[in-house]
N, CA, C and O atoms as CSV, one atom per row, in Angstrom:
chain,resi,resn,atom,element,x,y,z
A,1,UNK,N,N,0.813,-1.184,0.000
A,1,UNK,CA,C,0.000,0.000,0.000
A,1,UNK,C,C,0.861,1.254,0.000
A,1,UNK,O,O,0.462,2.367,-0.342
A,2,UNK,N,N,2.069,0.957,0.415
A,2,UNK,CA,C,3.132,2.157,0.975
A,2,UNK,C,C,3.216,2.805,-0.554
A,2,UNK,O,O,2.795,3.909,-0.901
A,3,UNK,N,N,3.964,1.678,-1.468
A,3,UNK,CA,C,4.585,1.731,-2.643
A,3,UNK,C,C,3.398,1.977,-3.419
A,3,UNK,O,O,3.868,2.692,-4.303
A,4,UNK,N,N,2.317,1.875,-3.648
A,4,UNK,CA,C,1.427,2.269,-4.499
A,4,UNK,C,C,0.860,4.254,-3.895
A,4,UNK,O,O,0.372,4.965,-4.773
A,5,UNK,N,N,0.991,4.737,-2.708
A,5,UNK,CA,C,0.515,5.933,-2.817
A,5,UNK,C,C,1.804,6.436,-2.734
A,5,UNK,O,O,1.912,7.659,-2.654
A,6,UNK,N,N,2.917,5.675,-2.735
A,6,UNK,CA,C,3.910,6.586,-3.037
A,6,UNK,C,C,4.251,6.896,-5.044
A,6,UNK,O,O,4.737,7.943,-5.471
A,7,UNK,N,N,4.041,6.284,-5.497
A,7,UNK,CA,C,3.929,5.857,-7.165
A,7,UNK,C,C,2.974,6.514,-7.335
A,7,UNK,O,O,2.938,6.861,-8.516
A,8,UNK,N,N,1.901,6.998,-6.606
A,8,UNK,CA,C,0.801,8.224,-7.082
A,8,UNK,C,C,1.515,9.598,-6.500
A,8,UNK,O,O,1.464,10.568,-7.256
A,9,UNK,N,N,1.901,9.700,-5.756
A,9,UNK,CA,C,2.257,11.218,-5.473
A,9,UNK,C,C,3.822,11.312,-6.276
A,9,UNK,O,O,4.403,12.389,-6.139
A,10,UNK,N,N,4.512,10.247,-7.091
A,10,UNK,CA,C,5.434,10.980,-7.933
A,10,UNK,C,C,4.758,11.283,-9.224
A,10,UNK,O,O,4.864,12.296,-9.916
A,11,UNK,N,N,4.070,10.253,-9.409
A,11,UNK,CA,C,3.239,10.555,-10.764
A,11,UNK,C,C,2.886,12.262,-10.652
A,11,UNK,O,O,3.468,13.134,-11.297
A,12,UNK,N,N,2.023,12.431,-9.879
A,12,UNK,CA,C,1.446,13.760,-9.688
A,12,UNK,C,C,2.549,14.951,-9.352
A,12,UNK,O,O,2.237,16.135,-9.228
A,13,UNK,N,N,3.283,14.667,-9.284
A,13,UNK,CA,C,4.514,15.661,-9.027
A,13,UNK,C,C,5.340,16.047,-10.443
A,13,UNK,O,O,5.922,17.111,-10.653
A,14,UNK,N,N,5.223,14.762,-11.466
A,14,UNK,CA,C,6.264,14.681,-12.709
A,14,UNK,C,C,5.268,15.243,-13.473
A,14,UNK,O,O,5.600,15.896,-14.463
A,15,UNK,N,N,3.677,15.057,-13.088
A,15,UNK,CA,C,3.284,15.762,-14.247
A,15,UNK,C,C,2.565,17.249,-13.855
A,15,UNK,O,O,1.867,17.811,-14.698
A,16,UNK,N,N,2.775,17.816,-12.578
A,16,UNK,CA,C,3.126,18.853,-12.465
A,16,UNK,C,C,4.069,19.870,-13.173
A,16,UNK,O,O,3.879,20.775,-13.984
A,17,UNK,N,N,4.972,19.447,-12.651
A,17,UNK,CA,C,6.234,19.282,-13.174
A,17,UNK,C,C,6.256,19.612,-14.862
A,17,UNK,O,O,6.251,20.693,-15.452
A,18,UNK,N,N,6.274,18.654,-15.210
A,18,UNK,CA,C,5.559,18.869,-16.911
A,18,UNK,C,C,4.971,19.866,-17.331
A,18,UNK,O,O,5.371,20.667,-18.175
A,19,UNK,N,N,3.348,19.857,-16.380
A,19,UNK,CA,C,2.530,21.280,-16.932
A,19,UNK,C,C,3.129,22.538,-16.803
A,19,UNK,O,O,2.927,23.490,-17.557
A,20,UNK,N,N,4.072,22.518,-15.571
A,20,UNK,CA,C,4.581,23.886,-15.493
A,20,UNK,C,C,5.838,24.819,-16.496
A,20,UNK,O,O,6.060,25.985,-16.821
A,21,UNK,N,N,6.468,23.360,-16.716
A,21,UNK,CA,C,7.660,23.881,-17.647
A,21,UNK,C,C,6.593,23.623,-19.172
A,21,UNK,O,O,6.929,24.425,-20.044
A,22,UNK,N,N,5.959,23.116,-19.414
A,22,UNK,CA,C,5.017,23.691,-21.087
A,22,UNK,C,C,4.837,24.417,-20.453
A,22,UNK,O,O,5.738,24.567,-19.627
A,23,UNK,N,N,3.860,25.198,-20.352
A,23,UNK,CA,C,3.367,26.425,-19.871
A,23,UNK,C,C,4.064,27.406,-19.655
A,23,UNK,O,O,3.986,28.521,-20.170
A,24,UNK,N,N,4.840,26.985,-18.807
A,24,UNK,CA,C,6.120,28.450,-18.645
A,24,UNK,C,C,6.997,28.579,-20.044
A,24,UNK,O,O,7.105,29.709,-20.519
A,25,UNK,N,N,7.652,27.426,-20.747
A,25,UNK,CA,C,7.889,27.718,-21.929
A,25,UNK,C,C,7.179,28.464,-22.731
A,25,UNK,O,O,7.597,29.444,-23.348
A,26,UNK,N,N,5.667,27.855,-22.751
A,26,UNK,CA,C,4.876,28.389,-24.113
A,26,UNK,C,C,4.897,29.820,-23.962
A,26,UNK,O,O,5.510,30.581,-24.711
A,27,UNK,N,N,4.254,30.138,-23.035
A,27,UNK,CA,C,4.204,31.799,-22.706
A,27,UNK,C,C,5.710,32.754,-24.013
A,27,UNK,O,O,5.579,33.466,-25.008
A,28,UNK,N,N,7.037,32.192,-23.207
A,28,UNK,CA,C,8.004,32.660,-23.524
A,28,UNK,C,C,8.126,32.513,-24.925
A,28,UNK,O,O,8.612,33.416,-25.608
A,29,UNK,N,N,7.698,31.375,-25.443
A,29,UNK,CA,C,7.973,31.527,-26.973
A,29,UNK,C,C,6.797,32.348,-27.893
A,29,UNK,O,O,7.055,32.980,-28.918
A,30,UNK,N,N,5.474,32.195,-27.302
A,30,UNK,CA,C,4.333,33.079,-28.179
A,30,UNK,C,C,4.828,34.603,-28.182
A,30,UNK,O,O,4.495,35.443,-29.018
A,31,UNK,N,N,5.826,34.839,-26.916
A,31,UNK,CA,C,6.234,36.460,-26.639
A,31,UNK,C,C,7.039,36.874,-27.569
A,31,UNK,O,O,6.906,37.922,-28.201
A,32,UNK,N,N,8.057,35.930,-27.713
A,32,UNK,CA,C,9.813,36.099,-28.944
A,32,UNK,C,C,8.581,35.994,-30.326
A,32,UNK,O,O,8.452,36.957,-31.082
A,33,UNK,N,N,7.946,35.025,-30.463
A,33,UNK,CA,C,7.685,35.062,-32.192
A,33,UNK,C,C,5.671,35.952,-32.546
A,33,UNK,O,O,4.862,35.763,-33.454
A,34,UNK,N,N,5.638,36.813,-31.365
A,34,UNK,CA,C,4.644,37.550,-31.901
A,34,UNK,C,C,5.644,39.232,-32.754
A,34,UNK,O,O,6.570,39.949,-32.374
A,35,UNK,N,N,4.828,39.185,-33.906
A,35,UNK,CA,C,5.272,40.885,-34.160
A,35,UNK,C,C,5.149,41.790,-33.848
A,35,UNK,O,O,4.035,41.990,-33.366
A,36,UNK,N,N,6.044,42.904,-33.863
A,36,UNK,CA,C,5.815,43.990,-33.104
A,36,UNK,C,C,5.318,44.974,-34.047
A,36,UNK,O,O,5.448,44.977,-35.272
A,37,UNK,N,N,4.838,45.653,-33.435
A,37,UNK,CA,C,3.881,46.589,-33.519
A,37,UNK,C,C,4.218,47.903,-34.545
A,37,UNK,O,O,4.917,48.864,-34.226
A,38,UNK,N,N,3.663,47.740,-35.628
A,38,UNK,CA,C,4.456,48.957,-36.395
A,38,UNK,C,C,3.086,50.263,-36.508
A,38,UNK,O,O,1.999,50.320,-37.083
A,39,UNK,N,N,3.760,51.039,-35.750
A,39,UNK,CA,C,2.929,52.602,-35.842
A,39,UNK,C,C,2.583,52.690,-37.009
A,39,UNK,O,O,3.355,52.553,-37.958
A,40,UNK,N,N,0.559,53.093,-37.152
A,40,UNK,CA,C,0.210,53.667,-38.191
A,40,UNK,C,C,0.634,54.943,-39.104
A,40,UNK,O,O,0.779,55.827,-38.260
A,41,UNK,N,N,0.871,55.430,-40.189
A,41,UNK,CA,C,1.483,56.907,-40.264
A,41,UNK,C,C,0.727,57.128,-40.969
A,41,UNK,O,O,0.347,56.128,-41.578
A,42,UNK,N,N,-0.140,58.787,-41.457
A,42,UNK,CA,C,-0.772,59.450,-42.097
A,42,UNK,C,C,-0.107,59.260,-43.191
A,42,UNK,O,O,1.118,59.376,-43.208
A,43,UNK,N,N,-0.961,58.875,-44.482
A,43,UNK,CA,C,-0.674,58.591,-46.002
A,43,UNK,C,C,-0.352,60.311,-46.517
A,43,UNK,O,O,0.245,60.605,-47.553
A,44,UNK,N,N,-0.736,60.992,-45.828
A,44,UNK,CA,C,-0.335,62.969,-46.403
A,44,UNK,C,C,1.219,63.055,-45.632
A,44,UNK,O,O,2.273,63.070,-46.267
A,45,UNK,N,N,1.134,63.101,-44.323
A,45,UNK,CA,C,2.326,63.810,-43.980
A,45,UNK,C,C,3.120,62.889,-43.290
A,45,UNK,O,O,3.961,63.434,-42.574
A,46,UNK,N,N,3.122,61.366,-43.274
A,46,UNK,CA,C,3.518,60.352,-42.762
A,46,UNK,C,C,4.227,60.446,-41.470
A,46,UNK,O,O,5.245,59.864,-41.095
A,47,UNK,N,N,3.372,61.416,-40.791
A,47,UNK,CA,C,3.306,61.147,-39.017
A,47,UNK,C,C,2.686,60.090,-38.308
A,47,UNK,O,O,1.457,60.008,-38.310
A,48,UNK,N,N,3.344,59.323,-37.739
A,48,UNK,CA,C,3.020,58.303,-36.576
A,48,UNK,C,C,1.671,58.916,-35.772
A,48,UNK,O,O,1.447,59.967,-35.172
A,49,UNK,N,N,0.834,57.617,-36.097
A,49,UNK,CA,C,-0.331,58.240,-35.538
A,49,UNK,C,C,-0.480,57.628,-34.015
A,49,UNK,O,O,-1.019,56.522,-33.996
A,50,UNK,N,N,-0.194,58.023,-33.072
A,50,UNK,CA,C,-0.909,57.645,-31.843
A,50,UNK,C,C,-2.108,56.395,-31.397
A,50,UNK,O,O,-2.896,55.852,-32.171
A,51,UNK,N,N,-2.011,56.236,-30.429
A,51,UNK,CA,C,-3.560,55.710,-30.299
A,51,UNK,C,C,-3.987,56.898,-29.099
A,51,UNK,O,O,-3.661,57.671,-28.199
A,52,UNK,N,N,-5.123,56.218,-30.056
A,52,UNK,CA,C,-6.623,57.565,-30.171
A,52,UNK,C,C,-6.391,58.204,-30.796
A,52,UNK,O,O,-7.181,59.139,-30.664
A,53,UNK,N,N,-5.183,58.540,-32.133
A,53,UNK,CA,C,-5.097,59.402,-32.924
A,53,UNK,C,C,-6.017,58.650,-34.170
A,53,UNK,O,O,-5.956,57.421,-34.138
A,54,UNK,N,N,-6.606,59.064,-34.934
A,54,UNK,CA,C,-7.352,59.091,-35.640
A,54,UNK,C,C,-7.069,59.801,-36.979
A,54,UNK,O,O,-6.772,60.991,-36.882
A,55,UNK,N,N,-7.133,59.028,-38.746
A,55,UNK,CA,C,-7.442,60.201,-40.247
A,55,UNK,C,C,-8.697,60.762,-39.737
A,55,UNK,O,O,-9.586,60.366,-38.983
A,56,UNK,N,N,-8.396,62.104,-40.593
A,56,UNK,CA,C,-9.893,62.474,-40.918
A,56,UNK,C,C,-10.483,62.090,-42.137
A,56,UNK,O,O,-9.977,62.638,-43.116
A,57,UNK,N,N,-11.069,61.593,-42.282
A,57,UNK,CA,C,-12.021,61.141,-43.850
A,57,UNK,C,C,-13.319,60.862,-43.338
A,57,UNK,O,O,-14.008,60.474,-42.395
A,58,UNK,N,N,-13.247,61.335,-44.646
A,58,UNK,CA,C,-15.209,60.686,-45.015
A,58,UNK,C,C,-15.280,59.623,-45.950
A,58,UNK,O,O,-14.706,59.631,-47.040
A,59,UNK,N,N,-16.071,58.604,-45.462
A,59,UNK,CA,C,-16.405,57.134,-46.308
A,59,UNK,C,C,-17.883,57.523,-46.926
A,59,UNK,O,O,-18.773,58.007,-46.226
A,60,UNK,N,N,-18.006,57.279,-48.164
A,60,UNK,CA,C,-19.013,57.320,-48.672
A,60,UNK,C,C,-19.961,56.178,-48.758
A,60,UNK,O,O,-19.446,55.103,-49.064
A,61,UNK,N,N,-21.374,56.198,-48.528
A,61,UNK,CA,C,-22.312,54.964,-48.783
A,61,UNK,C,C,-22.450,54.196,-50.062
A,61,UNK,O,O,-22.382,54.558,-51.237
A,62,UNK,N,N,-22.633,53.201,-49.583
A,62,UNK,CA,C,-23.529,52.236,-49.168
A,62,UNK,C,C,-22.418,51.629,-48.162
A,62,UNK,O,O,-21.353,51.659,-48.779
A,63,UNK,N,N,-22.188,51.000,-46.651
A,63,UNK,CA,C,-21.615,50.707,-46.055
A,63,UNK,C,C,-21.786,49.531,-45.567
A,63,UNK,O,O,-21.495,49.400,-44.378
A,64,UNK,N,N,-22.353,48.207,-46.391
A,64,UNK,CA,C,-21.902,46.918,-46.739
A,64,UNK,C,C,-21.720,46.339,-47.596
A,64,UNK,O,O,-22.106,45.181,-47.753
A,65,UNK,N,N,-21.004,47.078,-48.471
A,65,UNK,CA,C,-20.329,46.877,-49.834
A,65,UNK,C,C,-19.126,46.383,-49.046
A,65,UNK,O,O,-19.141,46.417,-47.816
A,66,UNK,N,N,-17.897,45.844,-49.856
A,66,UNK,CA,C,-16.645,45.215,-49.573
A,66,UNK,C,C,-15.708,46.582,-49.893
A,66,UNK,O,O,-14.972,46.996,-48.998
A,67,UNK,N,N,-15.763,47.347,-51.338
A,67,UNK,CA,C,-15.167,48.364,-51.495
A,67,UNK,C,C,-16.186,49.452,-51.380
A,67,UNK,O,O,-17.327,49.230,-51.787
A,68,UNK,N,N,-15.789,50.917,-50.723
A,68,UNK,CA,C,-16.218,51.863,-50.620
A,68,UNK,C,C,-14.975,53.132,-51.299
A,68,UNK,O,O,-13.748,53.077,-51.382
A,69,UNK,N,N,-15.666,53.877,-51.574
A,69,UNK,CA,C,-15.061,55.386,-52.133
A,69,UNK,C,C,-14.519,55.990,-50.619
A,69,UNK,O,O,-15.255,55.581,-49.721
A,70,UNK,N,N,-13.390,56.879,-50.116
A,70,UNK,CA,C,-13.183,57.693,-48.745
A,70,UNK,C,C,-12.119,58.811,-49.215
A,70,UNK,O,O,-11.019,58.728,-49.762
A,71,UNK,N,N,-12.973,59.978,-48.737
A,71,UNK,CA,C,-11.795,61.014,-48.945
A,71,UNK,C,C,-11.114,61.260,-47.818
A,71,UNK,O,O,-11.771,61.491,-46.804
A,72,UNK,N,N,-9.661,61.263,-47.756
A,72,UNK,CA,C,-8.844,61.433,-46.520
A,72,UNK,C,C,-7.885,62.818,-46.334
A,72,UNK,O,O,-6.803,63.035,-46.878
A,73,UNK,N,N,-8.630,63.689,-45.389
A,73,UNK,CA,C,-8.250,65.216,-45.198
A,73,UNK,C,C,-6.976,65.132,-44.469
A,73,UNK,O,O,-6.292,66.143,-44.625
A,74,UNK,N,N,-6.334,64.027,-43.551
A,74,UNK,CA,C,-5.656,63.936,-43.102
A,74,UNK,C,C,-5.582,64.074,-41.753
A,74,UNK,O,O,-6.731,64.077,-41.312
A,75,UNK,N,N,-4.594,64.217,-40.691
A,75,UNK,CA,C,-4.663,63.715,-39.473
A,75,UNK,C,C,-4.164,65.002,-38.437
A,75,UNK,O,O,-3.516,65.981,-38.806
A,76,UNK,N,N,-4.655,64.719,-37.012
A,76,UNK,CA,C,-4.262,65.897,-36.247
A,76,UNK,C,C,-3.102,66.363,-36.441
A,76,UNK,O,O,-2.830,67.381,-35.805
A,77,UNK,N,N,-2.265,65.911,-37.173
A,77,UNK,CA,C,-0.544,66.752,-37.290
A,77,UNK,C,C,-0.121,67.484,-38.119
A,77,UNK,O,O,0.863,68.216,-38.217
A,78,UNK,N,N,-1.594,67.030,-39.188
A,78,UNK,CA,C,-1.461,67.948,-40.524
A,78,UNK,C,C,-3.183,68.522,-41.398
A,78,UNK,O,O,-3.455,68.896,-42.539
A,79,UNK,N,N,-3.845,68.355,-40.362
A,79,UNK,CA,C,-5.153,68.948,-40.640
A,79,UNK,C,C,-5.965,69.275,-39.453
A,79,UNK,O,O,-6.055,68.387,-38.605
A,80,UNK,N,N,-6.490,70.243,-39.270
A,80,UNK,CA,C,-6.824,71.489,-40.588
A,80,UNK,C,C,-5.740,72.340,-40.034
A,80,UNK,O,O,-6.031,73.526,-40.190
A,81,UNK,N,N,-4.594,72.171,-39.443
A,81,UNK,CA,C,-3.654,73.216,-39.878
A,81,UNK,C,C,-2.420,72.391,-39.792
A,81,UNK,O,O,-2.561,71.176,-39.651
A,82,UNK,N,N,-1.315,72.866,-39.853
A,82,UNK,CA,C,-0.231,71.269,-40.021
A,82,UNK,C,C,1.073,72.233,-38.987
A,82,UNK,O,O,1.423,73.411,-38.920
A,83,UNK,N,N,1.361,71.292,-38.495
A,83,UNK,CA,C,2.468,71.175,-37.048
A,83,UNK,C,C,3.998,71.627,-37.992
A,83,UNK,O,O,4.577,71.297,-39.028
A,84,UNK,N,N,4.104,72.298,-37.193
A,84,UNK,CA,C,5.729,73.218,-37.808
A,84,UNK,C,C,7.057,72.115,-37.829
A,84,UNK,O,O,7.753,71.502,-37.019
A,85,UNK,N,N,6.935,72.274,-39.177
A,85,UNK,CA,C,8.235,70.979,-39.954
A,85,UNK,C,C,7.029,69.827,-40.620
A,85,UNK,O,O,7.620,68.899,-41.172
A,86,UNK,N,N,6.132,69.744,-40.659
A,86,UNK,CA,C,5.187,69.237,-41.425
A,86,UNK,C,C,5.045,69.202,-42.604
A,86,UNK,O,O,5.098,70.368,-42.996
A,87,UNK,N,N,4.832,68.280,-43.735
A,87,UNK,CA,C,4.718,68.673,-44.790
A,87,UNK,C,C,3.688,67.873,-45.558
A,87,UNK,O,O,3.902,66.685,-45.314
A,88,UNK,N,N,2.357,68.055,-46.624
A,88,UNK,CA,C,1.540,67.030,-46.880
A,88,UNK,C,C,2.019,67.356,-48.672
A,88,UNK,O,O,2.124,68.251,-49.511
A,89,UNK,N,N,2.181,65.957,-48.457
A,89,UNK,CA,C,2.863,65.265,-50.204
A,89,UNK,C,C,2.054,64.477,-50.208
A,89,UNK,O,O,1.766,63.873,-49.175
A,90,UNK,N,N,1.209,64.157,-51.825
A,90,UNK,CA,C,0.556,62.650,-52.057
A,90,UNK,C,C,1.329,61.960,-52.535
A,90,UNK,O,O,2.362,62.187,-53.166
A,91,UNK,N,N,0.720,60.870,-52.168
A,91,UNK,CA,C,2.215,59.598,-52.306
A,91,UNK,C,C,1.556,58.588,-53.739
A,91,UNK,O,O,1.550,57.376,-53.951
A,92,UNK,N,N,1.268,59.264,-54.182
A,92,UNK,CA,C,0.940,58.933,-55.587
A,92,UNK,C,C,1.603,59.886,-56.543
A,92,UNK,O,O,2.023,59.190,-57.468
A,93,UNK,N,N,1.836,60.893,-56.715
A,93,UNK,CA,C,2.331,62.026,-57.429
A,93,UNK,C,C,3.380,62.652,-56.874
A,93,UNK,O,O,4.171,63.101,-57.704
A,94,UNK,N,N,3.653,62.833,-55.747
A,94,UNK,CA,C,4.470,63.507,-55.267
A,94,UNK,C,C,4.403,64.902,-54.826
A,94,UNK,O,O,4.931,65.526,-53.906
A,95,UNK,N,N,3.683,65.164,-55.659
A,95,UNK,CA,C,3.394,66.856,-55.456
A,95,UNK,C,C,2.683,67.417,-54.236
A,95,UNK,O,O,1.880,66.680,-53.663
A,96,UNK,N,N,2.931,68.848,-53.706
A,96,UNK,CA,C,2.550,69.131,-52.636
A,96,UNK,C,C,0.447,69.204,-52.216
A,96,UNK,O,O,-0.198,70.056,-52.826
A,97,UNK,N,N,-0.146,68.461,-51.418
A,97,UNK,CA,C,-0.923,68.757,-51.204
A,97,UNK,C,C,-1.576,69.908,-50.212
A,97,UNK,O,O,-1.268,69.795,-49.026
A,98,UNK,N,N,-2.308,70.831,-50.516
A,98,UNK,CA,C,-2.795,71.901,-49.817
A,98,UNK,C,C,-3.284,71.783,-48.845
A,98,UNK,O,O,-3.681,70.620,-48.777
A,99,UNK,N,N,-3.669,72.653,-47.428
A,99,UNK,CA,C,-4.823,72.641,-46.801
A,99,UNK,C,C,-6.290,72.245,-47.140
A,99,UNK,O,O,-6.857,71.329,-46.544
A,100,UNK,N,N,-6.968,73.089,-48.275
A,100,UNK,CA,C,-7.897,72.298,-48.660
A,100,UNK,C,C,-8.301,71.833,-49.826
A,100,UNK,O,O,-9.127,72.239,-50.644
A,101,UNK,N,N,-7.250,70.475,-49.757
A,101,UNK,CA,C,-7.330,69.385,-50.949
A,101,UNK,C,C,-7.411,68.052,-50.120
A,101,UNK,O,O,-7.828,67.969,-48.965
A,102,UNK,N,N,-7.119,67.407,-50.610
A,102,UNK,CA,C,-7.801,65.870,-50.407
A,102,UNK,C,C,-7.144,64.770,-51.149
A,102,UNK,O,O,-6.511,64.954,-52.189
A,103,UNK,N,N,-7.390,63.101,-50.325
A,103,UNK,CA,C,-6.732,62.213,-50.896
A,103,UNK,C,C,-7.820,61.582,-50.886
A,103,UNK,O,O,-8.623,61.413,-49.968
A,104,UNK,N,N,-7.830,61.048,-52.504
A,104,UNK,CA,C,-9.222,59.901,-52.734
A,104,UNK,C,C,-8.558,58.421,-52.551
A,104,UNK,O,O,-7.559,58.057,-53.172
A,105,UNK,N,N,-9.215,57.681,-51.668
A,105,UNK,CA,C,-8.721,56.429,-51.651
A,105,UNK,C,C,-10.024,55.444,-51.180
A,105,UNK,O,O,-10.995,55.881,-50.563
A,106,UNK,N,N,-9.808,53.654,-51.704
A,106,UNK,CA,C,-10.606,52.873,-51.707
A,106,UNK,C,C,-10.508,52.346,-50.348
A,106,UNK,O,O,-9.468,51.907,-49.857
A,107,UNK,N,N,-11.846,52.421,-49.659
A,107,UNK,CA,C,-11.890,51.220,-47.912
A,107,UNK,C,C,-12.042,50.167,-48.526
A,107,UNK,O,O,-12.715,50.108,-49.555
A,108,UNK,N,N,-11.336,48.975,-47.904
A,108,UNK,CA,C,-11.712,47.451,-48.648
A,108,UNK,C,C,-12.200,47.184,-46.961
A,108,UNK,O,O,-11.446,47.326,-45.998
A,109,UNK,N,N,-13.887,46.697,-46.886
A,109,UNK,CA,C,-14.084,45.924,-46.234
A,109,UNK,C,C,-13.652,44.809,-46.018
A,109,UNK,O,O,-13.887,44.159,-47.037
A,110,UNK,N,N,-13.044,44.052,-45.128
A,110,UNK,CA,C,-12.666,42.656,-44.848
A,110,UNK,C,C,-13.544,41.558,-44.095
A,110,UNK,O,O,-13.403,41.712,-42.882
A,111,UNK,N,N,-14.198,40.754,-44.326
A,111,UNK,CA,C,-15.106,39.869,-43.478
A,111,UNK,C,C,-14.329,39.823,-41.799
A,111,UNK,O,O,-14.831,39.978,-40.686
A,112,UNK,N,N,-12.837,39.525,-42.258
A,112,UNK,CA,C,-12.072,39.185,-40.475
A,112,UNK,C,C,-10.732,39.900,-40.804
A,112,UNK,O,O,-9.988,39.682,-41.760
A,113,UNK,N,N,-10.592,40.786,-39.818
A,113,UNK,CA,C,-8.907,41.779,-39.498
A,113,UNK,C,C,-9.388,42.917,-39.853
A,113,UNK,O,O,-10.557,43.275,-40.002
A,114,UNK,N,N,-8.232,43.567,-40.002
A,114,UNK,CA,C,-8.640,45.010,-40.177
A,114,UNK,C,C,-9.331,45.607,-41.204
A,114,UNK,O,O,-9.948,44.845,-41.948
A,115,UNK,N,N,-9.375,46.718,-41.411
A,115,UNK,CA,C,-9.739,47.180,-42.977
A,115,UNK,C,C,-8.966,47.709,-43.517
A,115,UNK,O,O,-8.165,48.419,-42.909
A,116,UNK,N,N,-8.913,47.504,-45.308
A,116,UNK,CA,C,-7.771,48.094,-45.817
A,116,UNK,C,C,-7.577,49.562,-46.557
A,116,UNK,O,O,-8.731,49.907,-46.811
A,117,UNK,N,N,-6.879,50.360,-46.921
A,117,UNK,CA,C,-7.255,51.821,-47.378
A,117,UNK,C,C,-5.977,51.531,-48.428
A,117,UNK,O,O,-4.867,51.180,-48.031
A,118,UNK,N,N,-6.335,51.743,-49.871
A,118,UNK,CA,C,-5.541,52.070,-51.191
A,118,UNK,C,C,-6.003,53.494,-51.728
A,118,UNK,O,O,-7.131,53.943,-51.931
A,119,UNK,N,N,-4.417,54.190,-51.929
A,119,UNK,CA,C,-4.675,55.499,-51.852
A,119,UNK,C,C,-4.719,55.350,-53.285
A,119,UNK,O,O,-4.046,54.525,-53.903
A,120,UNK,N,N,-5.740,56.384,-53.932
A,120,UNK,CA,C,-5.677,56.214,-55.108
A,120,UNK,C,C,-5.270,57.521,-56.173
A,120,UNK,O,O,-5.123,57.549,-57.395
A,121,UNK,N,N,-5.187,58.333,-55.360
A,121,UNK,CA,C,-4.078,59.755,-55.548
A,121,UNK,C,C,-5.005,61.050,-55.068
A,121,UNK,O,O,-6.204,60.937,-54.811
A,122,UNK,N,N,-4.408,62.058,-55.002
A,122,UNK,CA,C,-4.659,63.167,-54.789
A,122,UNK,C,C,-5.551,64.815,-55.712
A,122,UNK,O,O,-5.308,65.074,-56.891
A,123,UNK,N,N,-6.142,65.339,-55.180
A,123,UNK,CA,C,-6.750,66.381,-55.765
A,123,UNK,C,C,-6.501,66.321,-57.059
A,123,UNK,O,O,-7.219,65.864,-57.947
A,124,UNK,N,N,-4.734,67.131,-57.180
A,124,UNK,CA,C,-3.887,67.263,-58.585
A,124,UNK,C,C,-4.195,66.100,-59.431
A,124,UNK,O,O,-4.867,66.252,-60.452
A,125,UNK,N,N,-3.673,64.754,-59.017
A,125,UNK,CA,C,-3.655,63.631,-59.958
A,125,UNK,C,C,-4.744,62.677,-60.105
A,125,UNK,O,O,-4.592,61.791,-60.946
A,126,UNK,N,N,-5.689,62.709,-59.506
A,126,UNK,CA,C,-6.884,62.175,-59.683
A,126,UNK,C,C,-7.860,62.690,-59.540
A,126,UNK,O,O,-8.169,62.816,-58.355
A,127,UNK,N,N,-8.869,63.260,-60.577
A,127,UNK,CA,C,-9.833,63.666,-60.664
A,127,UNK,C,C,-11.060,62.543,-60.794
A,127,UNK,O,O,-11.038,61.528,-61.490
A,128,UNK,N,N,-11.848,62.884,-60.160
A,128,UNK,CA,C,-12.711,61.974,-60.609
A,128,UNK,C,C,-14.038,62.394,-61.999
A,128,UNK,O,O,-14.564,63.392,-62.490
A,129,UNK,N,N,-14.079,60.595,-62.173
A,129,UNK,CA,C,-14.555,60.454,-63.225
A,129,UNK,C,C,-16.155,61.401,-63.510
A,129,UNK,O,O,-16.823,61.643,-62.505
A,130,UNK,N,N,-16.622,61.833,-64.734
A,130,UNK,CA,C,-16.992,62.427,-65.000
A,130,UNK,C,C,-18.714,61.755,-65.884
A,130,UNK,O,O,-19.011,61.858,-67.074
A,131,UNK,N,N,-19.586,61.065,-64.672
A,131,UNK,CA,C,-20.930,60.469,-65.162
A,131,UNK,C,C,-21.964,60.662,-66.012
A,131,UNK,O,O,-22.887,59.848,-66.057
């Protein structure tokens, strides 16, 4: 009887034992091979946006479509007035964008993750089409 509750309390000790080192491993490895975190930057003046920093745009309807139309005025660092050493370039053309001009770009709804934004150029270089 000795030898049998002693053969249960190593059992229960080795696989203690066990659970703790998986576990304590796993932790450590999901930490090393998650990615880090790359700051959003405004597509106008490619300032690091904060959290709770926020573009300004407007998305146009119908808003369960997959693609939507969005004009993007740009972000607290560079709209509606822009932070000294600031500069708003569209990154389609290159050329300087104004205070009040605008970047037309497509929202791609995604069923799961984020949503996606393709800039599709600026005031100067993209006009829109003509119905």
């Amino acid at each position: 009887m000795d030898y049998l509750m002693m053969g249960a309390a190593a059992a229960v000790i080795i696989a203690l034992v066990y659970w703790i080192m998986r576990n304590g491993a796993g932790s450590k490895a999901s930490s090393k091979s998650a990615r880090p975190v790359q700051p959003v930057k405004c597509p106008i003046c490619q300032s690091d946006l904060f959290i709770g920093e926020n573009l300004i745009s407007k998305v146009f309807r119908p808003m369960n479509v997959p693609d939507q139309l969005m004009i993007v005025m740009g972000c607290p660092h560079c709209y509606p007035t822009c932070e000294p050493g600031v500069k708003r370039t569209c990154p389609v053309c290159g050329k300087t964008v104004g205070q009040d001009q605008s970047l037309t770009a497509r929202l791609f709804n995604k069923q799961l993750g984020k949503k996606h934004v393709h800039v599709v150029g600026c005031s100067n270089c993209h006009r829109p089409r003509a119905d």
